[in-house]
N, C-alpha and C positions, 0 to 999 in steps of 0.2 A: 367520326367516332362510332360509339356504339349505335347512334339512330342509325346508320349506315348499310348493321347489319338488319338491324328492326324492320327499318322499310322495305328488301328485298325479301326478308319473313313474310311480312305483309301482301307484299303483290304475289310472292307463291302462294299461297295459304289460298286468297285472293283467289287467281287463279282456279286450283284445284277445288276450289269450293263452288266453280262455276259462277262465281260475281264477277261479271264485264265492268260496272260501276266500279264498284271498290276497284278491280283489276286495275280501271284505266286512274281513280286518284293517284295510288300510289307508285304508277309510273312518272304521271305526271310530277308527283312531288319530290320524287328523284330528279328527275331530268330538270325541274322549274330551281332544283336546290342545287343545281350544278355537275352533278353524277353523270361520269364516264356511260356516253351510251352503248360504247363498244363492251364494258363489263353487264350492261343489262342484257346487252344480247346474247355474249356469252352464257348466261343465266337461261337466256331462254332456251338455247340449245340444249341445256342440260336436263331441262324440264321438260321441251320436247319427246326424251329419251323417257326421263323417267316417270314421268305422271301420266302421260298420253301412250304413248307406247304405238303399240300393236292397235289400239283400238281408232288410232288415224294416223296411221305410216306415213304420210302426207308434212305429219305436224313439224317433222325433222327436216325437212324443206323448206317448209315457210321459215324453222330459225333461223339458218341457215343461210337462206334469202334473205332473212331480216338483218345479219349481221350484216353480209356484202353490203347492203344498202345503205346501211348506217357509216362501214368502213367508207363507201366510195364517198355521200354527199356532208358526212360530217351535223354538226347540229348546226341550226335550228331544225334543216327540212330533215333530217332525219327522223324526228321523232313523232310523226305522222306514221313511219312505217316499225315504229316497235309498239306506237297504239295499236296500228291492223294487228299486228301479231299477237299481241295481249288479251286483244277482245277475241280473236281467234283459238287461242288457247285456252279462256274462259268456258267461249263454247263449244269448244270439242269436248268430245267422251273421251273420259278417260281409265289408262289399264296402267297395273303394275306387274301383270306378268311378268316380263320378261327380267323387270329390275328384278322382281323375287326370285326367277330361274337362275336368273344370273348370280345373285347371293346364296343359292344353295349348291353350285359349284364349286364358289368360293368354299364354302363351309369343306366340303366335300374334299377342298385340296387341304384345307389346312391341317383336316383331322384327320387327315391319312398318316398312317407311319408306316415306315420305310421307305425304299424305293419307290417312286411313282410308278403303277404299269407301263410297259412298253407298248408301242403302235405296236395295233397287231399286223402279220406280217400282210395282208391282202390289203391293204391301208396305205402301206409305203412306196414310195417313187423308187422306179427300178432305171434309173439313168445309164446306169452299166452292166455289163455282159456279169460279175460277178455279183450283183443287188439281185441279178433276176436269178440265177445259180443259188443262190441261198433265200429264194423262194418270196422276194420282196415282189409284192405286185401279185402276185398267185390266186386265183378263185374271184381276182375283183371283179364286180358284176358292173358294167359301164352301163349306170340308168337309161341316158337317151338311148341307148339302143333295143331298150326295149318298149314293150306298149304297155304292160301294166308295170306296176311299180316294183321289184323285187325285193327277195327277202336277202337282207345282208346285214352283218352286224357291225356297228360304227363303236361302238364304244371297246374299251379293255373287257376281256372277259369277266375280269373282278367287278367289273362296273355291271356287268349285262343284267337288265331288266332295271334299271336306276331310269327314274323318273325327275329332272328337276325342274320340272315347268308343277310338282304335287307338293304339297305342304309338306315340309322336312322338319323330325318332333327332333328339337334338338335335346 
């Protein structure tokens, strides 16, 4: 029932707050209280993403890894390897860039009107003799070939100079 959703509040909170203790009770209280470990791993994957992020790229792995684990040996021995990962997540550092970049995108498509911009055309795949005739593929700068980084524009023009990794005042 409700404790269900409580105790996985808990071990995130847990988690994100850098307590490995609490982290590891309320894993344990789940898994000792009968809880699907393939749904706590799932959990961890997600928190992977979003609590840790960028500040240990790594962290999407170990869930990842912990899920396989858990999927191949089943419990009891599985649950030795969503501790590692708990107390692992605990202490990693952690980032919400990317979750926040990624919700000012969002924002960004919602509260658009009209038309979405179109790829610009140096952006587009020119598979045919007429995509490349109407100038798909045109000016595109191919990075690796060069040695320092070039200037090229990735976004819609309407978008150019938009920042969403910056604080968006809604």
């Amino acid at each position: 029932g409700e404790e269900h959703y409580n105790c996985i509040s808990a071990l995130h909170k847990s988690m994100r707050g850098s307590d490995e203790n609490a982290s590891l009770y309320w894993l344990a209280r789940m898994l000792e209280g009968g809880e699907d470990p393939l749904y706590v791993a799932r959990r961890l994957v997600r928190f992977a993403s979003e609590d840790i992020g960028l500040a240990d790229p790594l962290a999407l792995t170990q869930a990842v890894a912990a899920y396989q684990g858990c999927h191949f040996i089943g419990m009891p021995e599985c649950e030795v390897i969503l501790a590692q990962c708990v107390v692992y997540f605990a202490r990693a550092p952690k980032s919400i860039e990317v979750y926040r970049a990624y919700g000012n995108v969002k924002e960004c498509l919602r509260m658009h009107t009209g038309p979405l911009p179109t790829v610009p055309l140096h952006l587009r795949n020119a598979p045919t003799r007429l995509m490349k005739n109407l100038g798909y593929g045109k000016g595109y700068k191919y990075n690796p070939m060069y040695k320092e980084p070039v200037e090229q524009d990735y976004l819609p023009e309407e978008l150019k100079g938009t920042d969403f990794f910056k604080e968006r005042k809604s």
